[in-house]
N, C-alpha and C positions, 0 to 999 in steps of 0.2 A: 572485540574479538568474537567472532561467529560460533555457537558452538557448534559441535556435531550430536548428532543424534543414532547416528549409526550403530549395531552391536561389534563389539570384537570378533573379528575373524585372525585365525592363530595362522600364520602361517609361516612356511621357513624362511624365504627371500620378501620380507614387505614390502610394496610398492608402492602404501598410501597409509597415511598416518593411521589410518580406522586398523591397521594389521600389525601394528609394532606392537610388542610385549613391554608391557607397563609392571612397574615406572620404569620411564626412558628420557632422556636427554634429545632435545630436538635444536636443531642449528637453523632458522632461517635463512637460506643459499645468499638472497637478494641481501639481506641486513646485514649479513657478514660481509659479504664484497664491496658493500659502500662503509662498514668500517674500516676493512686493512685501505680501501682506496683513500681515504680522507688520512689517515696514518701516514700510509707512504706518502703522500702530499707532503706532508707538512715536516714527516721525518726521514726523507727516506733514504737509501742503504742501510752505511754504517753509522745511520744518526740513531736510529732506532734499533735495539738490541732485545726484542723480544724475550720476554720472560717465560719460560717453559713451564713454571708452577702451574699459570692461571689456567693451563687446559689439558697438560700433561699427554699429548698426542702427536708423536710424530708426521704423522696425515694431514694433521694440522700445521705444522710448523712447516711443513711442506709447500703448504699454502701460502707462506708469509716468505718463504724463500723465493716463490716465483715470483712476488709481489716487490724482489728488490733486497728483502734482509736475510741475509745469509752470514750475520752472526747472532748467537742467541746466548741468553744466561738462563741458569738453572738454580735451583734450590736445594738440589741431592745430589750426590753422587749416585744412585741410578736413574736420573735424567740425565745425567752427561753421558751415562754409560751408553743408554738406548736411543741417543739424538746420533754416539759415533755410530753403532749397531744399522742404524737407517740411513748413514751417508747423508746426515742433513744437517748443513750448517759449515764453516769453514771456521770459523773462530767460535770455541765455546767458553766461557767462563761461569765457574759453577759459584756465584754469589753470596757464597756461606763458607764459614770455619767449617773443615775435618781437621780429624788428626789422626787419620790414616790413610793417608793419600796414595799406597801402592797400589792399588785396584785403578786409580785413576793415569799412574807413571809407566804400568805398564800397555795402558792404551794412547800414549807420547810418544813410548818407545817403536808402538808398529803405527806410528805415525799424524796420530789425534795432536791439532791446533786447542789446549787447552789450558785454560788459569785459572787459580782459583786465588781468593779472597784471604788473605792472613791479617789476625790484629794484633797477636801477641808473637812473644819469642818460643813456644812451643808450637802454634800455628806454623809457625817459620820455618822450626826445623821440620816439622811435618811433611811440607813443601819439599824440602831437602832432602830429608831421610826415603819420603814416597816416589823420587823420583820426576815430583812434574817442574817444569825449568822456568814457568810465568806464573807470577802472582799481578794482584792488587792491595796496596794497604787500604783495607777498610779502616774508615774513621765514624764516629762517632759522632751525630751533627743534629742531635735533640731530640732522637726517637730515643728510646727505653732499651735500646737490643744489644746487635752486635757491634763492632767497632773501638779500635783505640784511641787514646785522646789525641784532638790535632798537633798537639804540641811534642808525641813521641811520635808519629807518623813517620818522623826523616830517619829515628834512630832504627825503629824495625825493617827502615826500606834500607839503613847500611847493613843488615845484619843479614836480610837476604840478598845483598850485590856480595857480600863476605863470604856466601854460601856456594857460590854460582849461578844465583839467580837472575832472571831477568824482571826488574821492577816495571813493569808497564803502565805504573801510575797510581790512582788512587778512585778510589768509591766509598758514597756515602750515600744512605738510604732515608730522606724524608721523609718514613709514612705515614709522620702523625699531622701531616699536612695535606694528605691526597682530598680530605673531602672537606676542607674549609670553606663552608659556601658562600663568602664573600670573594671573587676572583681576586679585586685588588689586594685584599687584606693578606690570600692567600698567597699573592706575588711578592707580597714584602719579605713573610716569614719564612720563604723559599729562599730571599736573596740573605736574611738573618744564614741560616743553616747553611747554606752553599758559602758564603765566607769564612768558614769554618774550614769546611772541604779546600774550596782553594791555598788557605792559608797552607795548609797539608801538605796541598802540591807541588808548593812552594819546597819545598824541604823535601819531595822524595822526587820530585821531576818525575817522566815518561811521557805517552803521548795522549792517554788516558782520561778523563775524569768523568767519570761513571757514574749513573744516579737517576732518581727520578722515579714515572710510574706513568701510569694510565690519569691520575689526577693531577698532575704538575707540567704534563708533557708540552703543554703549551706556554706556558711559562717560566718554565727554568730552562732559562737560557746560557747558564754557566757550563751546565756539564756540556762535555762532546758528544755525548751516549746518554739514550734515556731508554731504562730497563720496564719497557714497560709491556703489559701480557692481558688485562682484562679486555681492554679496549676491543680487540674483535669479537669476544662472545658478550661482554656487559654482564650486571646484576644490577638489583635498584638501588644499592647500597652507594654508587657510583653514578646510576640514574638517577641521581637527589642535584645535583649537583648541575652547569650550564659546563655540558660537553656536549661534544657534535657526535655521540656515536649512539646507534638508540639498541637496546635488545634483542641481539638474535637468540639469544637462548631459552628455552624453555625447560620446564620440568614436564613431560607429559604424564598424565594420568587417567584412572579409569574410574566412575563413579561404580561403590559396590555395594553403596545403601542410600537409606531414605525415608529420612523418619518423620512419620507425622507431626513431630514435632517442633519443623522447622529449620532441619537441618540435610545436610549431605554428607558422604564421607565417599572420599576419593582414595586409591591405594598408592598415594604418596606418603613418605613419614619419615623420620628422622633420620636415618635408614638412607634416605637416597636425597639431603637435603642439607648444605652448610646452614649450620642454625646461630653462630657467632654474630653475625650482623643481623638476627632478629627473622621474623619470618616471611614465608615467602607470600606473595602478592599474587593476587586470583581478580583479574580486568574484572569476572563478570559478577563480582559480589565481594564478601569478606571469608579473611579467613579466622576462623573462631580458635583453633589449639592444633597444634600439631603433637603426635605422639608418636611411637617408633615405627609402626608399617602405614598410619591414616595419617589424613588432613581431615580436619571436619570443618566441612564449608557454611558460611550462611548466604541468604539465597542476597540476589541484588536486582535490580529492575526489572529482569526476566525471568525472576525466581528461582525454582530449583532448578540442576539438571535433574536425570531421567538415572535410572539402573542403569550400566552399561554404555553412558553416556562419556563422551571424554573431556576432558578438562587438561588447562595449560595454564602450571603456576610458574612466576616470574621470581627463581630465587633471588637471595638477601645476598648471597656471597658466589661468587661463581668456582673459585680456588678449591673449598674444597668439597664443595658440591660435583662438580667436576671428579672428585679424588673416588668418589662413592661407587661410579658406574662404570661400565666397560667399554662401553661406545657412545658416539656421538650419531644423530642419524641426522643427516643432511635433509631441508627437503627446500619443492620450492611452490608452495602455497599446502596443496593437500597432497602432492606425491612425493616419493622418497628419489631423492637421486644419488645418494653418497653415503656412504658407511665412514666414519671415521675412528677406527679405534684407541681407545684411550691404555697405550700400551704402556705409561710412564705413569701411573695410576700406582697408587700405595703409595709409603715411602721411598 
């Protein structure tokens, strides 16, 4: 990766990476487009059910709708909120227990395509009591999380048809299998867990069974839907692993020292940085500690940058790196062409 040596010029519309206000999020135009292309390939419509988490952007998900998916899942009920808000998406399912779902029933009522995910009999009545009229029984299938066991799955899916619900099937979230870096070893444990899920389906019927991620997409072939969201921006936490989609994302940053002693310090830092899956990765050397507003760099075959220099770190986790900043800036080599606002950011 080439650096720059240019000084920051501040300005209000940027139109080249040297004018963005750091730290900032950069989307390679070109890398993104041959990820959702290689997606829709291989998932496309309603095979693929984009996850809203990994980028939290309407502008975004916008993107994945022209590209064929126009249904999506979410993690919160303010991403379901701001996906209706933006008129993007026909089918939303919000992929997680509430258990205040009237915020979400009264956006049913003026016409929102929405389900959410129930595991228990208070989930349930949630569902009921909030107003929204599609579920999923989440099951449980050897991650640590959410989900009931396969074997109550049919009794919670009579308890919402008792209710007036509509059972639309079943989901089950393998994600302690996304980065199994043996493919085969990882197709077995996929078909382990998804026998679980089916057994499930068995007992609560619909037309549904939901699952999966950006690390299994190619291999579980059980579900109908695979919920999966990093895949168009990536992290190396997932670049470890043999998938076809490489990094559009960056962390940009500004070199704002330099010390004789061997080091650099860029105004990246914890601050603007998913640090769960470890740290972020700098092509043109190492990265020595991260702490709340710096990165302190060591130098690598071309040494240091300079003062004022820019730098492009390749986070660990894109989720909630992503969750930190306000925008996404498009570009495509050194110019900006696209703003994408990250409007679904927070909780």
């Amino acid at each position: 990766m080439n650096r720059r040596r240019a000084r920051v010029a501040r300005v209000a519309d940027p139109s080249t990476i040297d004018q963005i206000p750091t730290p900032a999020l950069v989307v390679e135009r070109s890398v993104f487009d041959a990820n959702v292309a290689t997606m829709a390939a291989a998932r496309p419509g309603a095979e693929l059910r984009p996850h809203v988490k990994a980028f939290k952007s309407t502008a975004l998900a916008a993107e994945l709708a022209a590209a064929g998916h126009r249904t999506f899942c979410a993690a919160t009920p303010r991403e379901i909120e701001g996906m209706v808000t933006a008129g993007v998406g026909d089918d939303l399912l919000l992929a997680n227990e509430v258990l205040d779902c009237t915020p979400l029933g009264r956006l049913v009522d003026a016409g929102a395509d929405i389900t959410v995910a129930v595991d228990s009999e208070i989930t349930v009545d949630a569902a009921i009591q909030g107003g929204v009229k599609q579920v999923l029984v989440d099951v449980e299938v050897g991650m640590p999380r959410c989900g009931c066991e396969a074997d109550d799955a049919g009794r919670l899916a009579d308890r919402a048809r008792a209710g007036g619900l509509e059972v639309r099937g079943v989901m089950g979230y393998e994600g302690h299998l996304m980065t199994v870096p043996d493919p085969v070893e990882r197709t077995a444990k996929v078909e382990e867990s998804m026998a679980l899920l089916l057994a499930a389906h068995a007992d609560v019927g619909g037309d549904i069974v939901s699952g999966g991620g950006t690390g299994t997409y190619a291999v579980n072939t059980w579900v109908t839907e695979i919920q999966a969201g990093s895949y168009c921006l990536m992290d190396t936490h997932y670049g470890a692993i043999e998938l076809p989609f490489e990094l559009a994302l960056t962390v940009l940053g500004t070199v704002i020292s330099v010390s004789a002693k061997g080091w650099a310090v860029a105004d990246i830092g914890l601050k603007s940085l998913g640090m769960d899956h470890g740290d972020p990765t700098w092509p043109d050397g190492g990265v020595f500690f991260c702490s709340d507003e710096h990165t302190t760099l060591l130098p690598g075959d071309h040494g240091l940058p300079q003062v004022g220099e820019r730098v492009r770190l390749l986070p660990a986790h894109v989720d909630p790196t992503v969750a930190r900043h306000q925008q996404l800036w498009v570009v495509d080599g050194e110019k900006v062409v696209d703003l994408w606002p990250i409007d679904l950011r927070h909780w």
